[in-house]
BANU-591993 format. One record per residue (C-alpha): residue number from 1; x, y, z. Coordinates in steps of 0.2 Angstrom, whole numbers, plus 5000, padded with zeros to 4 digits. Example, Ala and Ser with C-alpha at 12.3 -4.5 7.8 and 13.67 -1.06 7.14 Angstrom:
REM BANU-591993
1 | 5062 | 4978 | 5039
2 | 5068 | 4995 | 5036
This chain:
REM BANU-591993
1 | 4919 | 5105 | 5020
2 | 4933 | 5117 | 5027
3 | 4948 | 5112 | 5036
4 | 4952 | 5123 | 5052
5 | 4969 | 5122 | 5059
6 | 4963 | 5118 | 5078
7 | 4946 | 5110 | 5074
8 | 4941 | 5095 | 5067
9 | 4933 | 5097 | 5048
10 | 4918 | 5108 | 5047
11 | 4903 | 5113 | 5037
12 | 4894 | 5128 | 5027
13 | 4902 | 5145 | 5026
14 | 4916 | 5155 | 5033
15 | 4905 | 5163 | 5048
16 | 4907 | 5185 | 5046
17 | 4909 | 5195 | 5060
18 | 4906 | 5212 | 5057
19 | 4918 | 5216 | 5044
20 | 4929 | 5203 | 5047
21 | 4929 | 5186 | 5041
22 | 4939 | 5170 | 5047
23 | 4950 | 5162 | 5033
24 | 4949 | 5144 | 5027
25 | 4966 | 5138 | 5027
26 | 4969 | 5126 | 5012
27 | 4979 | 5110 | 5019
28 | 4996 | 5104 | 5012
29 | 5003 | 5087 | 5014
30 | 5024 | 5086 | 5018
31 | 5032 | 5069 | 5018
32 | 5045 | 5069 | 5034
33 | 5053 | 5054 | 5029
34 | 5053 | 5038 | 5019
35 | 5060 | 5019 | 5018
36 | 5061 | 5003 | 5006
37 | 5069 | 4986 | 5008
38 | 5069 | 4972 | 4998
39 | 5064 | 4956 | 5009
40 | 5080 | 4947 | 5003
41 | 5095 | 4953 | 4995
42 | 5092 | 4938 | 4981
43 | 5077 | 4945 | 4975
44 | 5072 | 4962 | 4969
45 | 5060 | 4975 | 4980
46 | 5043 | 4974 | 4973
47 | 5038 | 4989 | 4982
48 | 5040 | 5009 | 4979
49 | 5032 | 5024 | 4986
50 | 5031 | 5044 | 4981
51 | 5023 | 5061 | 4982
52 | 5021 | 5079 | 4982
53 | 5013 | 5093 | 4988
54 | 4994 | 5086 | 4986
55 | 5000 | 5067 | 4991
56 | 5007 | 5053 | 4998
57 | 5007 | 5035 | 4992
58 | 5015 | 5018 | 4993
59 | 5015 | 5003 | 4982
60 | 5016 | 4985 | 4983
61 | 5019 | 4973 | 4969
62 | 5016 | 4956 | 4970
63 | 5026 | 4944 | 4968
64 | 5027 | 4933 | 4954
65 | 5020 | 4915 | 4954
66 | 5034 | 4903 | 4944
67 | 5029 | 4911 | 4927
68 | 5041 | 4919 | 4914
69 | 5043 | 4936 | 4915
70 | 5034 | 4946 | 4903
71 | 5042 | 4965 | 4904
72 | 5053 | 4960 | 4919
73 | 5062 | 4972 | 4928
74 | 5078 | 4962 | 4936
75 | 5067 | 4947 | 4931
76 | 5050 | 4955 | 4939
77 | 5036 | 4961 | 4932
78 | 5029 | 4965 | 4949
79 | 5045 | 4977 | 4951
80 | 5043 | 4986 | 4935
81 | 5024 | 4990 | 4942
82 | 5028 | 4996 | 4956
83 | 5038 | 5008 | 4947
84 | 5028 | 5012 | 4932
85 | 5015 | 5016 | 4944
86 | 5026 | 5028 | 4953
87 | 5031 | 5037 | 4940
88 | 5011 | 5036 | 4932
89 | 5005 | 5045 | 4948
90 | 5017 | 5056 | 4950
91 | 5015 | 5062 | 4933
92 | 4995 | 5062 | 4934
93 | 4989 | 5064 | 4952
94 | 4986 | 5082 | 4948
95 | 4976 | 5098 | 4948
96 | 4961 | 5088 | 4955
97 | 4960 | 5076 | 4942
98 | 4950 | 5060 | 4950
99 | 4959 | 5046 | 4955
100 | 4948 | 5033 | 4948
101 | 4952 | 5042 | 4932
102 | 4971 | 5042 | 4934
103 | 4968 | 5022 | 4940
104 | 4959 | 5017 | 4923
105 | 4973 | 5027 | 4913
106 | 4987 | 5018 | 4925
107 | 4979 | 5002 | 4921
108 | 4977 | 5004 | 4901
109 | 4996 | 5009 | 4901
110 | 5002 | 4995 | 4909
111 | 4989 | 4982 | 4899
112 | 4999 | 4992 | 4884
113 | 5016 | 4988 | 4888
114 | 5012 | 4971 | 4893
115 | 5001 | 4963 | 4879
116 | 5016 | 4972 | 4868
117 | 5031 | 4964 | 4877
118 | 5020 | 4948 | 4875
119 | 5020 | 4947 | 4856
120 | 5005 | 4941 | 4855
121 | 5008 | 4926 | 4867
122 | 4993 | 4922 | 4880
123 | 4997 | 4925 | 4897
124 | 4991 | 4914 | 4911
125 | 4979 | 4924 | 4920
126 | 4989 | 4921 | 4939
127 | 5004 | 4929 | 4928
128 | 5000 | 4945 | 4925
129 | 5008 | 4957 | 4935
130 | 4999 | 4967 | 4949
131 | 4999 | 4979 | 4964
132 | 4993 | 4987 | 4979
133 | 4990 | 5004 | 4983
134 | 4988 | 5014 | 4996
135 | 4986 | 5035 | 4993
136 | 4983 | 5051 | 5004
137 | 4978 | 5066 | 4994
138 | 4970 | 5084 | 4998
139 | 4955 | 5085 | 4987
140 | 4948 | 5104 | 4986
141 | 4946 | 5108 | 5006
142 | 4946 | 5090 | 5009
143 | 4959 | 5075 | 5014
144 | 4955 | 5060 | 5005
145 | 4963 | 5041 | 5004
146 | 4962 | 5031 | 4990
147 | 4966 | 5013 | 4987
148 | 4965 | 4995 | 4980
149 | 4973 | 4979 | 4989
150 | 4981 | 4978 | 5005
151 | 4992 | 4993 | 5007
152 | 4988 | 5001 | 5025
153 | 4985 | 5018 | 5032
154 | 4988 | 5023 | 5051
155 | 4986 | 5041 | 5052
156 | 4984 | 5051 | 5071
157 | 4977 | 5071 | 5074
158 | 4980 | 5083 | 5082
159 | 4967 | 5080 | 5096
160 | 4975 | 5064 | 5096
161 | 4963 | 5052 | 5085
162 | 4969 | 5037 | 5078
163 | 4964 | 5029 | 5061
164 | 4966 | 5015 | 5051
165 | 4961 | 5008 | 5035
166 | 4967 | 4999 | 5021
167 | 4957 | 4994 | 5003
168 | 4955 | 4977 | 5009
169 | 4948 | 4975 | 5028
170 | 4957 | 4963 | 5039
171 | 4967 | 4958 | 5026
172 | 4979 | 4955 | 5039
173 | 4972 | 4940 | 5047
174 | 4965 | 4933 | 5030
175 | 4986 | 4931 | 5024
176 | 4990 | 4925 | 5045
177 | 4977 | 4909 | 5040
178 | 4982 | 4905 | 5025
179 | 5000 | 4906 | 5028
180 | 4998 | 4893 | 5045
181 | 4990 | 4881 | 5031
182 | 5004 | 4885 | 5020
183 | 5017 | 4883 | 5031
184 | 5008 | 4866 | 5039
185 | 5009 | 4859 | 5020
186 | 5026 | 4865 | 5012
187 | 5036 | 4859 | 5029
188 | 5040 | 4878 | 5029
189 | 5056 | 4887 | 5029
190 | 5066 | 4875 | 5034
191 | 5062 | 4868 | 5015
192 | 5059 | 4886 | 5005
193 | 5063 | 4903 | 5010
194 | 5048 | 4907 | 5000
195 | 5032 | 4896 | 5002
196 | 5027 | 4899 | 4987
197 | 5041 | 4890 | 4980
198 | 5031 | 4872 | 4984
199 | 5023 | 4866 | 4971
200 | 5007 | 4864 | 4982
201 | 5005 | 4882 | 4990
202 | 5011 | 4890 | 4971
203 | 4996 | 4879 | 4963
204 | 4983 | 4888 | 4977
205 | 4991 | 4903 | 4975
206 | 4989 | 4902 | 4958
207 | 4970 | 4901 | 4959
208 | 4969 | 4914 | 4968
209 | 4980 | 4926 | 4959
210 | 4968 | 4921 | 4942
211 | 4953 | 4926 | 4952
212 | 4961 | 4943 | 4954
213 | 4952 | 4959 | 4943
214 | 4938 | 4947 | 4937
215 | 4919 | 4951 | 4935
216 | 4911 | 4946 | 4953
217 | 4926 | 4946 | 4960
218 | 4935 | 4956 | 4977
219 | 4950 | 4961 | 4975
220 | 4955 | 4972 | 4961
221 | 4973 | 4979 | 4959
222 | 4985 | 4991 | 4949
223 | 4989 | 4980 | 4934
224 | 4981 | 4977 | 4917
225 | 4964 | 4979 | 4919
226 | 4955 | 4995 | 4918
227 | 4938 | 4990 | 4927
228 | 4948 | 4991 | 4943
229 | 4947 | 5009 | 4944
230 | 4926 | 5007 | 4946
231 | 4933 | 4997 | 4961
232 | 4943 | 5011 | 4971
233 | 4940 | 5011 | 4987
234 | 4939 | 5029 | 4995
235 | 4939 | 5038 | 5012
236 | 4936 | 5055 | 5018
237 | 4947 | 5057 | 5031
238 | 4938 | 5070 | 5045
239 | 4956 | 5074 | 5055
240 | 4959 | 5090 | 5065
241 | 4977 | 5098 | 5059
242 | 4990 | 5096 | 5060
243 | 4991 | 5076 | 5058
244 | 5004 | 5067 | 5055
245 | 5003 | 5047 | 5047
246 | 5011 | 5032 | 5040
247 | 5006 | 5023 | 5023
248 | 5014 | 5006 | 5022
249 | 5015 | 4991 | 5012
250 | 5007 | 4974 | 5021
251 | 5026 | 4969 | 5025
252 | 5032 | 4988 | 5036
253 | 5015 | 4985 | 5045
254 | 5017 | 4970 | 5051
255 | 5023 | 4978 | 5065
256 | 5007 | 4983 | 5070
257 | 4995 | 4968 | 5060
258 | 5005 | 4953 | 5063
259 | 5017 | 4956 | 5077
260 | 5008 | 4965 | 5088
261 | 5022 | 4978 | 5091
262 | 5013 | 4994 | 5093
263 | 4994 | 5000 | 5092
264 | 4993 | 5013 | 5078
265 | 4994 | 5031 | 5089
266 | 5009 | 5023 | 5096
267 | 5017 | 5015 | 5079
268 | 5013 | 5034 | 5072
269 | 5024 | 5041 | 5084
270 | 5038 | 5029 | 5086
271 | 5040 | 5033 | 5068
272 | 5040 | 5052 | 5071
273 | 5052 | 5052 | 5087
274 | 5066 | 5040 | 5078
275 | 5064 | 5040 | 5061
276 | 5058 | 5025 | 5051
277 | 5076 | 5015 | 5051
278 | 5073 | 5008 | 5067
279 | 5057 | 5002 | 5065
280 | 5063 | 4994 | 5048
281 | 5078 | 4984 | 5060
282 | 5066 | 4981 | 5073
283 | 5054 | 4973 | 5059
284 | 5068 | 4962 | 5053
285 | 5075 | 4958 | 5070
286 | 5060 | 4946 | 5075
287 | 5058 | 4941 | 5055
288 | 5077 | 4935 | 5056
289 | 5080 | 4932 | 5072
290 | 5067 | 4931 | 5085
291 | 5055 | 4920 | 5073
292 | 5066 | 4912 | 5059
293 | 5055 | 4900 | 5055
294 | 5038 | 4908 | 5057
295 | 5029 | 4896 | 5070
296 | 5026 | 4913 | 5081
297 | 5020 | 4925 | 5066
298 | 5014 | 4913 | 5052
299 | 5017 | 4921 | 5035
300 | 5022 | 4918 | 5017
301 | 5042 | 4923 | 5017
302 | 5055 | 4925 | 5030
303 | 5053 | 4945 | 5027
304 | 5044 | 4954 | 5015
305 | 5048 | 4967 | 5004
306 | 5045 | 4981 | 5019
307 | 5040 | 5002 | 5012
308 | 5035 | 5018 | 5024
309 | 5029 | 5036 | 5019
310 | 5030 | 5046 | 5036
311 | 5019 | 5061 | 5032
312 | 5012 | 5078 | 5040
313 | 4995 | 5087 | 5034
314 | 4996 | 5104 | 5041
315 | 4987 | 5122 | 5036
């Protein structure tokens, strides 16, 4: 497969014409601009993102369920993954090596530090740290996302063809329903800032976190499990260049999955006409002001940590 710079990807070999022959051009990807915020200024952002020539990713940790902090970073471990996984990819994601690869090493790392900071201690299952990810990354002649959990993916063409995707599908609308029953059970935010602060939402939460990265199970993160890597969930991506796309974590696209805001061509290029700081206020405006206490737009904290990557593939 070849990339073309006004054409969509194509197959077989570069045509001949007499003595002339057309040129496949090798794609490049160029991050235009990027954002993180924490979702409170009380708690620490569980989120990072980063790149290079070749790629593109974000990462979002996920937040700790009452337990003690086992390597802790400002008192979360979900923190210090998000950026020990930054670091890890952008030291390995590489001269082609295969993601999965990279995943399984990520995961072994991390398993290391962690059973190390523990002393030996057992760790509840719901208490190990985890994270999603989402990664776009030019493979040979080929653009290629990668990804575990609910990180999301909205990318647009150059002939104008929107995408999507995310490692979990309508993961969205699975989190919207379980935070309406949440919120129904708790009494809201009226009573916690974070519903997972009741007792009765932590305990569900809990059993759900321990089903995490398990034999049978479906949903496998960044963390401490190695296996997850034979779960990586990967795309080729057919665009036409250039094109131009946001990775997210589940709390930036809200905009687009739980607010209803913008479809993703037009979320795309909001981004790209006024910059990702706008879109971060506009976020927070209808978290903190328009819907406070989340009976519009059901979720699981007033805000959420919220990260962006605006990025451009071109020949």
């Amino acid at each position: 497969m070849a990339w073309r710079q006004t054409g969509r990807i194509a197959c077989g070999h570069t045509p001949v014409t007499g003595a002339r022959q057309t040129a496949i051009i090798m794609p490049n990807i160029r991050i235009i601009d990027s954002i993180t915020a924490p979702g409170s200024p009380s708690r620490p952002n569980e989120d990072s993102a980063g790149g290079n020539a070749s790629c593109a990713f974000v990462i979002d940790g996920a937040t700790g369920l009452g337990g003690n902090s086992i390597v802790g970073l400002h008192g979360s471990d979900a923190a210090w993954l998000a950026r020990f996984a930054q670091s890890t990819f952008e030291e390995l994601v590489r001269n082609g090596r295969p993601v999965a690869d990279i995943v399984r090493e990520l995961n072994q790392r991390a398993f290391n530090v962690v059973h190390e900071a523990a002393h030996a201690l057992p760790i509840e299952p719901w208490n190990m740290p985890v994270a999603s990810f989402q990664m776009v990354r030019v493979e040979g002649e080929a653009l290629v996302t990668h990804g575990l959990g609910d990180c999301r993916l909205f990318l647009v063409d150059a002939e104008g063809v929107e995408l999507e995707t995310s490692a979990i599908k309508s993961a969205h609308a699975h989190e919207r329903d379980g935070a309406r029953t949440a919120i129904a059970l708790s009494g809201g935010f009226a009573a916690h800032q974070a519903l997972a602060d009741a007792p009765v939402v932590r305990e569900e939460l809990r059993r759900r976190r321990a089903a995490y990265n398990r034999p049978g199970g479906s949903v496998w993160t960044l963390g401490t499990e190695p296996e997850a890597a034979d779960h990586l969930v990967t795309e080729q991506l057919a665009v036409a260049l250039p094109a131009r796309g946001l990775l997210c974590s589940d709390g930036f696209a809200a905009l687009v999955d739980q607010y209803g805001r913008y479809g993703v061509g037009e979320f795309v290029r909001a981004a790209a006409e006024t910059g990702l700081a706008p879109l971060l206020q506009q976020l927070r405006q209808i978290e903190q002001v328009e819907d406070p206490d989340g009976k519009k737009f059901p979720r699981f904290k007033v805000s959420d940590d919220a990260t962006a990557v605006l990025f451009e593939v071109v020949a």
